[in-house]
CHARMM internal coordinates of N, CA and C (Angstrom, degrees):
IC EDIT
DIST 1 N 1 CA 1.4562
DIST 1 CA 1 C 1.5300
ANGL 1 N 1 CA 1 C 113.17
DIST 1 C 2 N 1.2704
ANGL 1 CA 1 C 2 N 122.95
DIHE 1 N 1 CA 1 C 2 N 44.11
DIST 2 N 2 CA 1.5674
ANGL 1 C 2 N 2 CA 125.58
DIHE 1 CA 1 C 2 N 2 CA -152.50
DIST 2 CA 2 C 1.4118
ANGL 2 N 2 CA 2 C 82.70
DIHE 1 C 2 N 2 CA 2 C -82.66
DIST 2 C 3 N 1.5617
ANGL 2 CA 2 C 3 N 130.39
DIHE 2 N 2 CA 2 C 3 N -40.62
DIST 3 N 3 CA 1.4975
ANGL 2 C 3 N 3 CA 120.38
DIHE 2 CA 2 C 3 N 3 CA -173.10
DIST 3 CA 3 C 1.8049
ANGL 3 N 3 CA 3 C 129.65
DIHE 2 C 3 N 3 CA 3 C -115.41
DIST 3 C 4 N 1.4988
ANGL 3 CA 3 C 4 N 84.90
DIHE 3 N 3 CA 3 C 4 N 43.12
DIST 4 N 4 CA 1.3588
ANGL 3 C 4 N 4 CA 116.28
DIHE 3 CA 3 C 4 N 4 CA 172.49
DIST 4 CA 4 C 1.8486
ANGL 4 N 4 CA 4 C 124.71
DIHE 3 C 4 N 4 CA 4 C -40.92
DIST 4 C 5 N 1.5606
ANGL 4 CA 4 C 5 N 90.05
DIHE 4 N 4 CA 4 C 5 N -57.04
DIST 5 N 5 CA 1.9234
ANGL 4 C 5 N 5 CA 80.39
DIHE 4 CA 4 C 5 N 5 CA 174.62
DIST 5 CA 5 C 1.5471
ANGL 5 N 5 CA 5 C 93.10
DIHE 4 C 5 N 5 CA 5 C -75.52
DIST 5 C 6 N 1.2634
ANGL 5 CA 5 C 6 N 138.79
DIHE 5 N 5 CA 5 C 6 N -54.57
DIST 6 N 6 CA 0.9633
ANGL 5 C 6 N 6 CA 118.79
DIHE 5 CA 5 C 6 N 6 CA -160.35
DIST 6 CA 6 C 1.6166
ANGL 6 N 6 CA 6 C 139.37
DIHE 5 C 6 N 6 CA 6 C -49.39
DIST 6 C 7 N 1.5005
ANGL 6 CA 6 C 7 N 92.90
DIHE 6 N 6 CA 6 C 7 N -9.54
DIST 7 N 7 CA 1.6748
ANGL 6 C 7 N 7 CA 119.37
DIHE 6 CA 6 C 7 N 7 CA -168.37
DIST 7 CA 7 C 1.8156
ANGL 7 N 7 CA 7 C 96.81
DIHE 6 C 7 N 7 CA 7 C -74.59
DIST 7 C 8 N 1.8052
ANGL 7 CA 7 C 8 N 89.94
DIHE 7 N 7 CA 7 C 8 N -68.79
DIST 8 N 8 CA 1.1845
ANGL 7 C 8 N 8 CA 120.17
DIHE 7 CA 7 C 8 N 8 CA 172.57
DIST 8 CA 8 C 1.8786
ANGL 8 N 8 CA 8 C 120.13
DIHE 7 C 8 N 8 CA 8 C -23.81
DIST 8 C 9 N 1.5856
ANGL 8 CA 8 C 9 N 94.67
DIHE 8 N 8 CA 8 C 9 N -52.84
DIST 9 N 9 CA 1.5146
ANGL 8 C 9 N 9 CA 98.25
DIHE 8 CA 8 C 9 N 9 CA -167.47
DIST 9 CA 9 C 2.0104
ANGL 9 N 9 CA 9 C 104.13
DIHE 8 C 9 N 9 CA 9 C -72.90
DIST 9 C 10 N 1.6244
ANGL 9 CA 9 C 10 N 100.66
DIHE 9 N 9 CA 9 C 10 N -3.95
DIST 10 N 10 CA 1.5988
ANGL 9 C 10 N 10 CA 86.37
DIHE 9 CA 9 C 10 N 10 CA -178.57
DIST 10 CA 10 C 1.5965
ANGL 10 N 10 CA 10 C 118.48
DIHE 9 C 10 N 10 CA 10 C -99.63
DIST 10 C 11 N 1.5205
ANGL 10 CA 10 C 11 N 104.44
DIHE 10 N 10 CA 10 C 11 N 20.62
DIST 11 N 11 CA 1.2489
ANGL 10 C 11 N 11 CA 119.17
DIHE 10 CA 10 C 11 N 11 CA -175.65
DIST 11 CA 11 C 1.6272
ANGL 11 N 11 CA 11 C 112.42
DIHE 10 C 11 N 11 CA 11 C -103.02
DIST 11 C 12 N 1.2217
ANGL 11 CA 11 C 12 N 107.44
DIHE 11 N 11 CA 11 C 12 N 161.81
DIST 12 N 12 CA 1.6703
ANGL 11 C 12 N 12 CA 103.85
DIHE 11 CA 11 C 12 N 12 CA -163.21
DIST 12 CA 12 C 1.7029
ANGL 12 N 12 CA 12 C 87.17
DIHE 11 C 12 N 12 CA 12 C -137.10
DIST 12 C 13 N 1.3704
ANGL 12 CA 12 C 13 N 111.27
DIHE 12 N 12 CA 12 C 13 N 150.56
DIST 13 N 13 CA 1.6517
ANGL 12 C 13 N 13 CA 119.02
DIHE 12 CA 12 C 13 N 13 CA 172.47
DIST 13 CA 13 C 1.8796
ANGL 13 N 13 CA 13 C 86.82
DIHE 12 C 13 N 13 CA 13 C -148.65
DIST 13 C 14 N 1.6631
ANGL 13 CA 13 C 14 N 105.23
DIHE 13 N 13 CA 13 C 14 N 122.40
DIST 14 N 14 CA 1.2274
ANGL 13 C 14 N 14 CA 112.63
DIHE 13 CA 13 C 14 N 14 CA -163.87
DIST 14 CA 14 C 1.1817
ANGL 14 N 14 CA 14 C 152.40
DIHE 13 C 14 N 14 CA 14 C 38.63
DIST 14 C 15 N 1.8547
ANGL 14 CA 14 C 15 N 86.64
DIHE 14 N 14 CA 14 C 15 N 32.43
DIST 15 N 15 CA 1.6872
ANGL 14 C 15 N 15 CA 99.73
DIHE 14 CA 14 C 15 N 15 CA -168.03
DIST 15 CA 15 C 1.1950
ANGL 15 N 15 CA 15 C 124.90
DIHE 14 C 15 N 15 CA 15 C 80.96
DIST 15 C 16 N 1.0383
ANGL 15 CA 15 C 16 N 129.36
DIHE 15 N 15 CA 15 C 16 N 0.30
DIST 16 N 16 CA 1.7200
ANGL 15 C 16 N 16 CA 145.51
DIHE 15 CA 15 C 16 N 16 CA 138.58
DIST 16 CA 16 C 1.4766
ANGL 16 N 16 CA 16 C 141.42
DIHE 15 C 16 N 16 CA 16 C -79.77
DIST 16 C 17 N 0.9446
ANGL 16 CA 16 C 17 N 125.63
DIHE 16 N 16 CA 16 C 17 N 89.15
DIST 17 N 17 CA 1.7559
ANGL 16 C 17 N 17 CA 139.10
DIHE 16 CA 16 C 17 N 17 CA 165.13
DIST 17 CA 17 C 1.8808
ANGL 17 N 17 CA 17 C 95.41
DIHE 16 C 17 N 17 CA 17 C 12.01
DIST 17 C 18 N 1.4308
ANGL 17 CA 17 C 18 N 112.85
DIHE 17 N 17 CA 17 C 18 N 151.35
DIST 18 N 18 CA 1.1558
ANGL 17 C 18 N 18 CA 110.40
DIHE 17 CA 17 C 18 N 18 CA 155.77
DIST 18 CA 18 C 1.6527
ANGL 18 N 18 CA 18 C 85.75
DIHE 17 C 18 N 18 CA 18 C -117.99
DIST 18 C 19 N 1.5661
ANGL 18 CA 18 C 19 N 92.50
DIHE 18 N 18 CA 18 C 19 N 137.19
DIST 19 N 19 CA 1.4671
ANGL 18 C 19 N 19 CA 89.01
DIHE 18 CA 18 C 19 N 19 CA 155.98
DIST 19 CA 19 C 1.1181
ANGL 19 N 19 CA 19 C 148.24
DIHE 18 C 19 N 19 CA 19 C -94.28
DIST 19 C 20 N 2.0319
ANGL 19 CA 19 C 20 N 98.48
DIHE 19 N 19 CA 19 C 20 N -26.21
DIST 20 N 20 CA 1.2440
ANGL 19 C 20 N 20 CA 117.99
DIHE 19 CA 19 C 20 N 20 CA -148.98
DIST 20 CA 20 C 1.4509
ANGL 20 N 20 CA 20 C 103.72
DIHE 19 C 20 N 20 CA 20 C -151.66
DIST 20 C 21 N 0.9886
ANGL 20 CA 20 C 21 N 118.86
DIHE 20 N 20 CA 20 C 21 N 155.24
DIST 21 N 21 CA 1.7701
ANGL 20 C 21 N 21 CA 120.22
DIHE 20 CA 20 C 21 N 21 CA 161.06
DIST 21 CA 21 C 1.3547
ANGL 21 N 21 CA 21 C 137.77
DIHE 20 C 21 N 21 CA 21 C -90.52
DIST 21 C 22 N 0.7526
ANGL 21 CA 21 C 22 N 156.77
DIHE 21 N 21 CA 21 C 22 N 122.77
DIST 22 N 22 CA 1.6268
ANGL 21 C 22 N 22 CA 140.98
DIHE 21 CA 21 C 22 N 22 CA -147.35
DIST 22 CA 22 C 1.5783
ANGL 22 N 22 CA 22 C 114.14
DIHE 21 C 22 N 22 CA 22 C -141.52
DIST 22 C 23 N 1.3794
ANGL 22 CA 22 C 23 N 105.41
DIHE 22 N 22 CA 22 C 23 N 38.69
DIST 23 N 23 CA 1.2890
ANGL 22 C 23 N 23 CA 142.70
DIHE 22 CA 22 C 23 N 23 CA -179.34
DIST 23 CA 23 C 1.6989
ANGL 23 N 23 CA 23 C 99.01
DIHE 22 C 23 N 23 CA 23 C -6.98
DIST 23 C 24 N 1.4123
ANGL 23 CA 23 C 24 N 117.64
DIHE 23 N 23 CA 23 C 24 N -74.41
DIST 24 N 24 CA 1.3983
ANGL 23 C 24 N 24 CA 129.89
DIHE 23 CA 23 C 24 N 24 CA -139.44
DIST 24 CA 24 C 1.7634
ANGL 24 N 24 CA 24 C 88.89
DIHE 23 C 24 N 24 CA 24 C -91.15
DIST 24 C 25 N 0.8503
ANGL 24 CA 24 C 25 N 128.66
DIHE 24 N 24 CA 24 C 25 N -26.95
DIST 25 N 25 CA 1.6213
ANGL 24 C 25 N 25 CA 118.96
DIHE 24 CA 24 C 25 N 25 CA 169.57
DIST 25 CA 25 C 1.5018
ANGL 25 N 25 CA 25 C 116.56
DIHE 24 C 25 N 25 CA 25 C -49.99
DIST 25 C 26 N 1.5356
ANGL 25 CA 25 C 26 N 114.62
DIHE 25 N 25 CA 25 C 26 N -33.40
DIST 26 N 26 CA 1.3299
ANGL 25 C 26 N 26 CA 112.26
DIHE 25 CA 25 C 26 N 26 CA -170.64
DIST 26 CA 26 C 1.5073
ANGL 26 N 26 CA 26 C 118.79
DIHE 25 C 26 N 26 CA 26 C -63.17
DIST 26 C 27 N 1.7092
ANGL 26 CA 26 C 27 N 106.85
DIHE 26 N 26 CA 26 C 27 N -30.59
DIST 27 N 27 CA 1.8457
ANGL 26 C 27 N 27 CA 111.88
DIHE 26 CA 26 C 27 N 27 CA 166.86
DIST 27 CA 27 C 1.2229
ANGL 27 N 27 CA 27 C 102.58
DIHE 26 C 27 N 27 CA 27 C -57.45
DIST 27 C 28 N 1.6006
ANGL 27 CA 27 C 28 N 127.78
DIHE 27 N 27 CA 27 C 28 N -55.75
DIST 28 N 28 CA 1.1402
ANGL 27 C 28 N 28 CA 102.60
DIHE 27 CA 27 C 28 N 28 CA -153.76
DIST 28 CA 28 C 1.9421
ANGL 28 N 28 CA 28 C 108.05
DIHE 27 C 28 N 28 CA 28 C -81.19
DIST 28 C 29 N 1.0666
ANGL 28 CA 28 C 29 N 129.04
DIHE 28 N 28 CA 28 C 29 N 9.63
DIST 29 N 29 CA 1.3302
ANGL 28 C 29 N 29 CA 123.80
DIHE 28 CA 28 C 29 N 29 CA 169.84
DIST 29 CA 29 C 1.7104
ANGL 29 N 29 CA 29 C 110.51
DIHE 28 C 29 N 29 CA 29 C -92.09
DIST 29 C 30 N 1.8612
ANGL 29 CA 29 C 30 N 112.31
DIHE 29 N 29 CA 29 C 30 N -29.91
DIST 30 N 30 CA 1.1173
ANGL 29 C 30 N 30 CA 97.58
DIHE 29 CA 29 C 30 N 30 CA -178.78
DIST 30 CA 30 C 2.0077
ANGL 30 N 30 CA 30 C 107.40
DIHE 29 C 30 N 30 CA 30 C -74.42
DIST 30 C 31 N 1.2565
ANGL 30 CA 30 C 31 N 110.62
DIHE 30 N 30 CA 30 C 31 N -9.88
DIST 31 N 31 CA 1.8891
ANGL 30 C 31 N 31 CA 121.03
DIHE 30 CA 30 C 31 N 31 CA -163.77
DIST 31 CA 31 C 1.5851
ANGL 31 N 31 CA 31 C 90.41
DIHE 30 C 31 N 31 CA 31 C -81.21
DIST 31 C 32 N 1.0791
ANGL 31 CA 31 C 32 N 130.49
DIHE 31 N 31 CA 31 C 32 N -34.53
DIST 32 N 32 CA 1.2223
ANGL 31 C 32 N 32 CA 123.04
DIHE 31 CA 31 C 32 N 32 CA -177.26
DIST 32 CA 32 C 1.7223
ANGL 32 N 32 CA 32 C 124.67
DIHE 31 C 32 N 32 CA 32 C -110.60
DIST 32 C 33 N 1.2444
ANGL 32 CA 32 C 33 N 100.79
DIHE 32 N 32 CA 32 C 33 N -5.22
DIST 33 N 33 CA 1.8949
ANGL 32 C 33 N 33 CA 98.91
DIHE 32 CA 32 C 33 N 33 CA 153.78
DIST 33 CA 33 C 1.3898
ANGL 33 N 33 CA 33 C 97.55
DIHE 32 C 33 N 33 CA 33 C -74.05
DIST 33 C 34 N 1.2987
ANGL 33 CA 33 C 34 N 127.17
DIHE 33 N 33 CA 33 C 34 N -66.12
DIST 34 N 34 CA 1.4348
ANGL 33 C 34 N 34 CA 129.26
DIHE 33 CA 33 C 34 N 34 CA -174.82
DIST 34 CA 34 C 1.7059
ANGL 34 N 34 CA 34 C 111.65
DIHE 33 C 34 N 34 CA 34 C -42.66
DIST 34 C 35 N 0.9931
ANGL 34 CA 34 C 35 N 129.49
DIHE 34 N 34 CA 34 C 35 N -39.88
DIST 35 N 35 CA 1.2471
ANGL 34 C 35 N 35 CA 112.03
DIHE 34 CA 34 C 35 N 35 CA 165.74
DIST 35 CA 35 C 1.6652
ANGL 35 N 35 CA 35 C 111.79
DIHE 34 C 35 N 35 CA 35 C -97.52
DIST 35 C 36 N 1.6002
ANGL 35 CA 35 C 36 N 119.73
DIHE 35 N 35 CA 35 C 36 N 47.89
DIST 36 N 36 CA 0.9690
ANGL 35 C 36 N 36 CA 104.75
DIHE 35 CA 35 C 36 N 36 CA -171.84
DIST 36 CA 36 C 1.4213
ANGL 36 N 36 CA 36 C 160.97
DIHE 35 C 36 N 36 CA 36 C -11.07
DIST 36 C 37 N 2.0099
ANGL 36 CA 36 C 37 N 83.32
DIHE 36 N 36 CA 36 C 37 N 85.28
DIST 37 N 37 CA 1.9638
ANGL 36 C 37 N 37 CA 98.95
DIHE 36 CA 36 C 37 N 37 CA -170.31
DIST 37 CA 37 C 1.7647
ANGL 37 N 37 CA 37 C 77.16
DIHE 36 C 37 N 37 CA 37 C -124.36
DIST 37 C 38 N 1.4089
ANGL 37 CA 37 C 38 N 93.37
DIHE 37 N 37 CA 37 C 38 N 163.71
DIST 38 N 38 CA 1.8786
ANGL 37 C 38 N 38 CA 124.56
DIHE 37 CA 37 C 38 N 38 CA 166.21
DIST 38 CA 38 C 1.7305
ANGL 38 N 38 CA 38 C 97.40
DIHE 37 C 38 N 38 CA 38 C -80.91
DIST 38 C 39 N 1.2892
ANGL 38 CA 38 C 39 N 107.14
DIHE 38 N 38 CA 38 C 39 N 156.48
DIST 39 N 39 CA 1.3258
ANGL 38 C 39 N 39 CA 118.81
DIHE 38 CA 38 C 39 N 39 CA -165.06
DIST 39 CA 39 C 1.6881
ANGL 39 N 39 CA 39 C 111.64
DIHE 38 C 39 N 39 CA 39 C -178.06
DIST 39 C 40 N 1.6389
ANGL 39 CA 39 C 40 N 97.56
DIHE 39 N 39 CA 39 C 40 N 133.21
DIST 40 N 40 CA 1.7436
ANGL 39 C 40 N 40 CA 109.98
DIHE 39 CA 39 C 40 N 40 CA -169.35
DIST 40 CA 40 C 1.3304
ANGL 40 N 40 CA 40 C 86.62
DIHE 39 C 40 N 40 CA 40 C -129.62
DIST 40 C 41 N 1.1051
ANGL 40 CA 40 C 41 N 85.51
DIHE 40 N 40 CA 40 C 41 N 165.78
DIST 41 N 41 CA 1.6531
ANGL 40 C 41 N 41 CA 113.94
DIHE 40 CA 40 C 41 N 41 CA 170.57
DIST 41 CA 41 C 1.5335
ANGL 41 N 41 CA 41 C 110.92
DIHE 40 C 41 N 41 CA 41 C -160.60
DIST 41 C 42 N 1.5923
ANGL 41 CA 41 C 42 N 97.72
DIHE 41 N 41 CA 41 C 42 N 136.09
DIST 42 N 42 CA 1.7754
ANGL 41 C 42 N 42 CA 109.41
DIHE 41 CA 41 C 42 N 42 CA -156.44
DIST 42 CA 42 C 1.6464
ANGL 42 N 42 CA 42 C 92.27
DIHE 41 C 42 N 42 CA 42 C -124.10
DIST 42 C 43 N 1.3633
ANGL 42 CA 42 C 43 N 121.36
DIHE 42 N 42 CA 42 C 43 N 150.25
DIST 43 N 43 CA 1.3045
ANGL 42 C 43 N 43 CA 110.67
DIHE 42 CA 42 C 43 N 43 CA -168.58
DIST 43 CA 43 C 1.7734
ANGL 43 N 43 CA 43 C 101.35
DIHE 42 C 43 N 43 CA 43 C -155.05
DIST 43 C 44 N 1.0707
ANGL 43 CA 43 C 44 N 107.70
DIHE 43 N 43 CA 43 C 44 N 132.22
DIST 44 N 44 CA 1.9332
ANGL 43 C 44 N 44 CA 108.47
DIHE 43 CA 43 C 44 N 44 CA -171.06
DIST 44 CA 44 C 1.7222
ANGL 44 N 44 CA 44 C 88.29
DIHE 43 C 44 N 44 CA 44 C -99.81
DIST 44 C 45 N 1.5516
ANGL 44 CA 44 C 45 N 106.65
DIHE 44 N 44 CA 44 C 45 N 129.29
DIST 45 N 45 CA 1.6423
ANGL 44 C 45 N 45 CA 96.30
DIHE 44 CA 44 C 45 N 45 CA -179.84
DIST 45 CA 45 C 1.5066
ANGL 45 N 45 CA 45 C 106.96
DIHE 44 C 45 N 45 CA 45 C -112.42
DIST 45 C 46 N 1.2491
ANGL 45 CA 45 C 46 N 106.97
DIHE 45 N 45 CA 45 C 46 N 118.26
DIST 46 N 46 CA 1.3574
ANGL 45 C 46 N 46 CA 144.57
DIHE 45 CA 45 C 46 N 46 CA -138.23
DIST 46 CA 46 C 1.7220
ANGL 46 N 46 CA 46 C 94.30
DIHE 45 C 46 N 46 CA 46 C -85.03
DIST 46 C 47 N 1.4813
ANGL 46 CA 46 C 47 N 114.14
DIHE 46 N 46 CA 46 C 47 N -70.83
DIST 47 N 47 CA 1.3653
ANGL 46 C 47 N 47 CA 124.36
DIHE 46 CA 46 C 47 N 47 CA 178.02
DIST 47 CA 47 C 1.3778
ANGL 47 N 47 CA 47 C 112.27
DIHE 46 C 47 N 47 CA 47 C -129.67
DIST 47 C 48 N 1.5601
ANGL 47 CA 47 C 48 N 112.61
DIHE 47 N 47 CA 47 C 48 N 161.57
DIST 48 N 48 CA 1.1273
ANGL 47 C 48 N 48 CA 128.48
DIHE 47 CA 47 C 48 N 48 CA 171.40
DIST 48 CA 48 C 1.4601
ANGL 48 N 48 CA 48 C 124.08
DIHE 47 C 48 N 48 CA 48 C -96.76
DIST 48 C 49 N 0.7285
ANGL 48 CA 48 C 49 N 126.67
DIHE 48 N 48 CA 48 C 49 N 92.34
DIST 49 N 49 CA 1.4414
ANGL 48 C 49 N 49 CA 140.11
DIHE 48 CA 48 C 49 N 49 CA -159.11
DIST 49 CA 49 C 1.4281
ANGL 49 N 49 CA 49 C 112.68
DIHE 48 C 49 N 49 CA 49 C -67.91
DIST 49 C 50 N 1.1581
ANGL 49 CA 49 C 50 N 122.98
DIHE 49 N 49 CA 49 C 50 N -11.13
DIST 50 N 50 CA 1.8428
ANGL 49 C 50 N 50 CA 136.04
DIHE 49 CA 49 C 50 N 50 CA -167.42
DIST 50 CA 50 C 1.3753
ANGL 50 N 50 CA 50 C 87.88
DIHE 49 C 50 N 50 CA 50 C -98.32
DIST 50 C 51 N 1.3501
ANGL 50 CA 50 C 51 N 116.62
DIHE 50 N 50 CA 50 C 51 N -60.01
DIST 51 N 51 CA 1.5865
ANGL 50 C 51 N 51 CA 129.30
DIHE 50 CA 50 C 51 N 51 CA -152.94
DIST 51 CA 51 C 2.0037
ANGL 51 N 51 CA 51 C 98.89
DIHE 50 C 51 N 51 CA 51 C -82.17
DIST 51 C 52 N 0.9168
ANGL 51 CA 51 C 52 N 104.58
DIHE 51 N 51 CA 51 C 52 N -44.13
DIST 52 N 52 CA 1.6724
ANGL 51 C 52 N 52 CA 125.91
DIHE 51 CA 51 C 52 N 52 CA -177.17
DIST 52 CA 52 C 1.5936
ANGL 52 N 52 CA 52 C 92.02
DIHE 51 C 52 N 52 CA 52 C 89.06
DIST 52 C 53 N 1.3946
ANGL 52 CA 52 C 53 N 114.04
DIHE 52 N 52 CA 52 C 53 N 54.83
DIST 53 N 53 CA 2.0298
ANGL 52 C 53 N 53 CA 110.55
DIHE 52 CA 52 C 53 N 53 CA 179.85
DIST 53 CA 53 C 1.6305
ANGL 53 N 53 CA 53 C 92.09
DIHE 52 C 53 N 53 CA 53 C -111.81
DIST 53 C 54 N 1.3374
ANGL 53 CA 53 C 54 N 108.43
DIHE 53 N 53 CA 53 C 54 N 114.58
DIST 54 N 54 CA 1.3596
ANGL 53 C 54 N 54 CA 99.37
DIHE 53 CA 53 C 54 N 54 CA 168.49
DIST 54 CA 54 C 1.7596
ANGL 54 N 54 CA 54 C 103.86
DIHE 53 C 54 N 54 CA 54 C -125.75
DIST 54 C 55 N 1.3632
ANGL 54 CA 54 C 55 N 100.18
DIHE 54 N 54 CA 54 C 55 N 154.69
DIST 55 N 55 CA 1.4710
ANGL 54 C 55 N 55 CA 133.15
DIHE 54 CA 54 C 55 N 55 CA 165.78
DIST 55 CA 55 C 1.5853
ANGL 55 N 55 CA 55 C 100.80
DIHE 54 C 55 N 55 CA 55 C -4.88
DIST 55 C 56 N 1.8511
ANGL 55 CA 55 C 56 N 131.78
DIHE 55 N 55 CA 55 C 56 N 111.26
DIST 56 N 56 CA 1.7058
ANGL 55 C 56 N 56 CA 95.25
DIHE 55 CA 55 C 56 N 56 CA 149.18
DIST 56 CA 56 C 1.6994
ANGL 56 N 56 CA 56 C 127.55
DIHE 55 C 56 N 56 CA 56 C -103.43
DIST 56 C 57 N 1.4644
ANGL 56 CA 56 C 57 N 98.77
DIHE 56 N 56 CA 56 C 57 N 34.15
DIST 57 N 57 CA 1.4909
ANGL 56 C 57 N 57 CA 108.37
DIHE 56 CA 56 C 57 N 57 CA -169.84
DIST 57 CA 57 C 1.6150
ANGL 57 N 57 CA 57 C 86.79
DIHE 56 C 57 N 57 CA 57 C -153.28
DIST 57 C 58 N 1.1790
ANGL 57 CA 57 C 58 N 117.71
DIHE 57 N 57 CA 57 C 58 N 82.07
DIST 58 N 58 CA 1.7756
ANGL 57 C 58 N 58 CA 128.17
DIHE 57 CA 57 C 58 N 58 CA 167.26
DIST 58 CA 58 C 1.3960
ANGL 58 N 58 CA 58 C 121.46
DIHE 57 C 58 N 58 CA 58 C -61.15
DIST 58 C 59 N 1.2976
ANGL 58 CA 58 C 59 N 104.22
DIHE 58 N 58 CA 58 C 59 N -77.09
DIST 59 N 59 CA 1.3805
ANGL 58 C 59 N 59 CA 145.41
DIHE 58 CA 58 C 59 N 59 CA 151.55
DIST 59 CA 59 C 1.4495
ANGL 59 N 59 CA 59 C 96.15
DIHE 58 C 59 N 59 CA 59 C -8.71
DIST 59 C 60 N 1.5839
ANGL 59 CA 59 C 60 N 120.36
DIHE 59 N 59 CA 59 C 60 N -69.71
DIST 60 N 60 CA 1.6005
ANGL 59 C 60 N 60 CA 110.16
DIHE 59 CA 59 C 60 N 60 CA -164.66
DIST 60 CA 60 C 1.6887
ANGL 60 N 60 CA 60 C 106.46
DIHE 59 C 60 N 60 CA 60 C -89.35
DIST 60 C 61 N 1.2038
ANGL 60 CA 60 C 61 N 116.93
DIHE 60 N 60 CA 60 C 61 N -3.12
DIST 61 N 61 CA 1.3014
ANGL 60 C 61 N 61 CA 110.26
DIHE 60 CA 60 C 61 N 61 CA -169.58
DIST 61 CA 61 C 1.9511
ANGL 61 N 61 CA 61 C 93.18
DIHE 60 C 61 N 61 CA 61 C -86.00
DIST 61 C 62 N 1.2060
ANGL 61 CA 61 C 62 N 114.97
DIHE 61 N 61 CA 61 C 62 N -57.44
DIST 62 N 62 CA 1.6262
ANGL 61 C 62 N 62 CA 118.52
DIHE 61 CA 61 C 62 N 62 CA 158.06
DIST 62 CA 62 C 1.4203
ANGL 62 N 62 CA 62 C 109.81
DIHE 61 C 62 N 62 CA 62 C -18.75
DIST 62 C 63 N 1.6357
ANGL 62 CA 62 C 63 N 103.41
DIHE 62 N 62 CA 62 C 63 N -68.55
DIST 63 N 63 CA 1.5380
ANGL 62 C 63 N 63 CA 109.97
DIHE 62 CA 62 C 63 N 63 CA -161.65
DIST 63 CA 63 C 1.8593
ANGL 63 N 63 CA 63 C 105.06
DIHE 62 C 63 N 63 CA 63 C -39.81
DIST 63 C 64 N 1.8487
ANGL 63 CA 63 C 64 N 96.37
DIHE 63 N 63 CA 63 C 64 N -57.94
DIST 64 N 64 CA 1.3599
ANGL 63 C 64 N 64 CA 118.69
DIHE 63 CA 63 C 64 N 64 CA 172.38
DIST 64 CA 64 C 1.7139
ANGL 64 N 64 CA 64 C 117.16
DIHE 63 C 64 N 64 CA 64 C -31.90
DIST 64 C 65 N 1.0531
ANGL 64 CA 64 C 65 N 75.64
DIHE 64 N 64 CA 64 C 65 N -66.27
DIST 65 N 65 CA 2.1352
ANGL 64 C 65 N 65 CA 72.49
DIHE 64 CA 64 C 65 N 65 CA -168.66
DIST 65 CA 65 C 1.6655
ANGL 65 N 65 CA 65 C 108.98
DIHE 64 C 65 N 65 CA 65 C -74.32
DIST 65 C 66 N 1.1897
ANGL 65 CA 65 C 66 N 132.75
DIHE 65 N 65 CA 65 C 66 N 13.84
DIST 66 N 66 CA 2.0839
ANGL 65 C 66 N 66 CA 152.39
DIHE 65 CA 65 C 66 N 66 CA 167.13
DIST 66 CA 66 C 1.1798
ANGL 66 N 66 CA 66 C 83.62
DIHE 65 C 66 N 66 CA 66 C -80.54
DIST 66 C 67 N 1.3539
ANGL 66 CA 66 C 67 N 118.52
DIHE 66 N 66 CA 66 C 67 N -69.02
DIST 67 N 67 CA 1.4470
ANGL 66 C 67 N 67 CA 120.62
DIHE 66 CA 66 C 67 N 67 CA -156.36
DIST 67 CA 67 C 1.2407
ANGL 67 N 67 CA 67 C 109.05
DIHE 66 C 67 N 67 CA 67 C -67.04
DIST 67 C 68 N 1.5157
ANGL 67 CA 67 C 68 N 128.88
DIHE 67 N 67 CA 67 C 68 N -67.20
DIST 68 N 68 CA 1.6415
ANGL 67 C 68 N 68 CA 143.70
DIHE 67 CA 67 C 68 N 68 CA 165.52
DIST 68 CA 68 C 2.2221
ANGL 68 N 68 CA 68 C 99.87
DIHE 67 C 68 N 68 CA 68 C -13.81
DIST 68 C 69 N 1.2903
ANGL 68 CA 68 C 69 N 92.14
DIHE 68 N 68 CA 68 C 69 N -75.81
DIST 69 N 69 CA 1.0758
ANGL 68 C 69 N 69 CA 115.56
DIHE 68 CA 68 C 69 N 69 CA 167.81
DIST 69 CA 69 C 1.7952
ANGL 69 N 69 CA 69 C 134.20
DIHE 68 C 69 N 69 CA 69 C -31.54
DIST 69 C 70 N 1.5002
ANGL 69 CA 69 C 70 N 106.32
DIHE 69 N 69 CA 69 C 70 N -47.08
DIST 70 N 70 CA 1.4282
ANGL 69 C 70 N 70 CA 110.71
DIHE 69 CA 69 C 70 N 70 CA 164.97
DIST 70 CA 70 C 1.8260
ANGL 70 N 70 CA 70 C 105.75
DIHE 69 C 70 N 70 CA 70 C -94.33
DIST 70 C 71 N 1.1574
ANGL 70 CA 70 C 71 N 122.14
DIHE 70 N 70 CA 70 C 71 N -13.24
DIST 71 N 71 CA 1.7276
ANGL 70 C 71 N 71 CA 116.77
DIHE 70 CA 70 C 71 N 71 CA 158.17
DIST 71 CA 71 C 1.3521
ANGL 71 N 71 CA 71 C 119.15
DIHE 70 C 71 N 71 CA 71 C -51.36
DIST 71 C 72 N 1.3568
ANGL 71 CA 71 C 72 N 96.52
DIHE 71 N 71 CA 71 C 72 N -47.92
DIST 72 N 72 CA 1.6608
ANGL 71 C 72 N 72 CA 98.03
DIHE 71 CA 71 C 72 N 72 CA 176.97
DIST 72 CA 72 C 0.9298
ANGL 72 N 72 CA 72 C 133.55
DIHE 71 C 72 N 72 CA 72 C -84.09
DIST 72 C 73 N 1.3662
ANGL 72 CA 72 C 73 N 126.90
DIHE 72 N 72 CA 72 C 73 N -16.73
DIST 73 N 73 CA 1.1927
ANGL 72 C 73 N 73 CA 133.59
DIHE 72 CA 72 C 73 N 73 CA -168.62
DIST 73 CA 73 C 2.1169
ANGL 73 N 73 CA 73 C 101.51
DIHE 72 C 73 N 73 CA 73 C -103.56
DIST 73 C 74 N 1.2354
ANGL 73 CA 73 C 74 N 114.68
DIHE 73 N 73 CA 73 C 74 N -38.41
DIST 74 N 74 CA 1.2915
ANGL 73 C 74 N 74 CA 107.86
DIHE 73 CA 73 C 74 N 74 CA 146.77
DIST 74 CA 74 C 1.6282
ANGL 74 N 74 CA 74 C 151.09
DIHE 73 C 74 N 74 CA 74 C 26.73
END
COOR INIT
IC SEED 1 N 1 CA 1 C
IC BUILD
């Protein structure tokens, strides 16, 4: 699998790019159908892993989507 994201990034799910994998979210969606609750998961994407372009302000982009995040939910 040496060219794994790269495979990945040529795939489309509704006409949108995948970019990324988001491996460890999938427990927590299968932990909470099983105890049947609703469940999101919000994610600030930090770096680009194809390109090697990552984030130079992390920290506020996080801060950003807490905040985004408790607006809406509100």
């Amino acid at each position: 699998l040496p060219d794994f994201l790269r495979d990945v990034s040529k795939t489309k799910f509704e006409g949108e790019i995948i970019t990324n994998i988001e491996m460890e979210t999938a427990a927590y969606y299968a932990f909470s159908a099983s105890l049947g609750h609703e469940m999101i998961s919000l994610n600030a994407i930090l770096a680009n892993r194809l390109t090697h372009e990552f984030s130079k302000n992390p920290e506020s982009q996080i801060k950003q989507l807490i905040e985004l995040t408790l607006d809406l939910i509100a």
